[in-house]
NUVEX-289625 format. One line per field, with one value per residue: x, y, z of N, C-alpha, C in turn. Coordinates in Angstrom, 3 decimals. Last residue first. Layout:
# NUVEX-289625
n.east	(X, ...)
n.north	(Y, ...)
n.up	(Z, ...)
ca.east	(X, ...)
ca.north	(Y, ...)
ca.up	(Z, ...)
c.east	(X, ...)
c.north	(Y, ...)
c.up	(Z, ...)
//
This chain:
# NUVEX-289625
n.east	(18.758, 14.990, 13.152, 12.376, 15.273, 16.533, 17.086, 18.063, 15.658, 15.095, 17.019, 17.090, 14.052, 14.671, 16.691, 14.728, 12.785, 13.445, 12.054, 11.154, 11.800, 9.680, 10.214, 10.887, 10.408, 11.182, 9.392, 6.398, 4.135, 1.567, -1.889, -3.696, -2.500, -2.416, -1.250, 1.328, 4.694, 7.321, 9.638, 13.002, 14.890, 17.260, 17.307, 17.078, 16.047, 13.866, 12.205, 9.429, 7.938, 5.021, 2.759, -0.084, 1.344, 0.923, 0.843)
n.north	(24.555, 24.304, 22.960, 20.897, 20.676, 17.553, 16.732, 17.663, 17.374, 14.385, 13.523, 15.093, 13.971, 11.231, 11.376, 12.559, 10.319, 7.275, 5.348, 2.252, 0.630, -2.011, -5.289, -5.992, -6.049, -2.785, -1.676, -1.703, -1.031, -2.628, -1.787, 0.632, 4.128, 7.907, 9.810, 10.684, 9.175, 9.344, 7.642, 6.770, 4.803, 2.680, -0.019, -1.556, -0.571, 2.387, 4.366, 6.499, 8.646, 9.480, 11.384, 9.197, 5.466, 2.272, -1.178)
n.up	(-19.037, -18.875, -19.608, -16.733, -14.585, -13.341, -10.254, -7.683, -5.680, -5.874, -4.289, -1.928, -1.094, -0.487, 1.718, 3.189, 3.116, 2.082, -0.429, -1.240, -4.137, -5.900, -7.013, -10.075, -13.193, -13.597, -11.372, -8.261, -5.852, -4.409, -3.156, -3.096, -2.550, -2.719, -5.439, -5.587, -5.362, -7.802, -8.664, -10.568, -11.732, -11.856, -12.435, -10.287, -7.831, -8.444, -5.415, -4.079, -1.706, -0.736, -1.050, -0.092, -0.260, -0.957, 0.000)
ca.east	(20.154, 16.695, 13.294, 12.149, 13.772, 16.526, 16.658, 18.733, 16.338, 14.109, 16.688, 18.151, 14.366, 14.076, 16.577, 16.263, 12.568, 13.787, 13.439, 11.069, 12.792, 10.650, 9.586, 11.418, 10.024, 12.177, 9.650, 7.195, 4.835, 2.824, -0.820, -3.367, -3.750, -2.081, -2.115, 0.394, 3.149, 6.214, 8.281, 11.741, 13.667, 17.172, 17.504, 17.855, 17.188, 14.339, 13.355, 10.457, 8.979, 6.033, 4.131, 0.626, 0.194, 1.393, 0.000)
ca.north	(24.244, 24.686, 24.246, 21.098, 20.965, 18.113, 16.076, 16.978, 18.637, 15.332, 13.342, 15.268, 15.330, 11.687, 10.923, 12.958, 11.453, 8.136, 6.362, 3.503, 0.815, -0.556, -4.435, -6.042, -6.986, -3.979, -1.597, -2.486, -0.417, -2.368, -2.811, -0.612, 3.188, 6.399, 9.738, 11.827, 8.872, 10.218, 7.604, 7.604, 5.140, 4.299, 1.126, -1.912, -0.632, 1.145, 4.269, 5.168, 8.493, 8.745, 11.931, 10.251, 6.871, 3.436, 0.000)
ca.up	(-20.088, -18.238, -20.026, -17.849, -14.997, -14.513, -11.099, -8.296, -5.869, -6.398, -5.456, -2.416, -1.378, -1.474, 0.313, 2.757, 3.364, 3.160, -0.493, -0.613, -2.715, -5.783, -6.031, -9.015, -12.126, -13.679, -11.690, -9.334, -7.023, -4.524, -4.368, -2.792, -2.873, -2.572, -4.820, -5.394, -5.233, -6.503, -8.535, -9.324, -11.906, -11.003, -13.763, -11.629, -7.877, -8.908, -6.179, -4.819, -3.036, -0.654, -0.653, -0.334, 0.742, -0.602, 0.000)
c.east	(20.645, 17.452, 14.558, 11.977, 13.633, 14.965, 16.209, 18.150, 17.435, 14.974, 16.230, 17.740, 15.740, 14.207, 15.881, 16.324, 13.398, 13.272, 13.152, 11.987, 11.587, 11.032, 10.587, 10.412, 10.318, 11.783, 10.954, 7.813, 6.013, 3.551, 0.967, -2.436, -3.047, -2.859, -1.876, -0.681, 2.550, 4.877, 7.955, 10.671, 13.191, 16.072, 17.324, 17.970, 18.072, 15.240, 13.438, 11.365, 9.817, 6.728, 5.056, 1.982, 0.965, 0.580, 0.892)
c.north	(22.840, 24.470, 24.948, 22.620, 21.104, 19.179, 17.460, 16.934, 18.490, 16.940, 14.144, 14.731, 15.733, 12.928, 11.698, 12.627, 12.523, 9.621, 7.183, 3.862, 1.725, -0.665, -3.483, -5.045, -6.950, -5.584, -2.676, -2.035, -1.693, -2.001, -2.388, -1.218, 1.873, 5.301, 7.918, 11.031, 10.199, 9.893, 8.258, 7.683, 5.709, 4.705, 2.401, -0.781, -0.482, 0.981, 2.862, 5.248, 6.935, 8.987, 11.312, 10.798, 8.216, 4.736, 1.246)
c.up	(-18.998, -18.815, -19.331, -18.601, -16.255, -14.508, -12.157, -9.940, -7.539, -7.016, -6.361, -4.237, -2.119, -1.867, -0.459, 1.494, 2.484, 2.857, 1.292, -0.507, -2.194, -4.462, -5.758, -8.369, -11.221, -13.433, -12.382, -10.596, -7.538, -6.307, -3.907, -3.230, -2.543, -3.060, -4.571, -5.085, -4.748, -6.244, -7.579, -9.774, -11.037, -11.463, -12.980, -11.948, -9.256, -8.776, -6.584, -5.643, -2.961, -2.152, -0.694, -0.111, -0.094, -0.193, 0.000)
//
């Protein structure tokens, strides 16, 4: 089950996922069940990650 706000990570291929909205099941990427990312984590990710329309 995930919940709002959480962030995942794929081990295989580094893939993030922001859950906006929760629900039942488990996330999966690669056939593999995603990571939850920590808080920290996640935020360092996020900060990190390319905007769109930037050089």
């Amino acid at each position: 089950m995930t919940t709002k706000a959480e962030v995942y990570k794929c081990k295989v291929c580094g893939a993030i996922l922001a859950v906006i909205t929760g629900g039942k099941g488990e996330l999966a990427c690669c056939n593999q069940k995603m990571a939850e990312v920590t808080p920290d984590k996640a935020k360092r990710l996020i900060h990190d990650m390319p905007r769109p329309g930037t050089p």
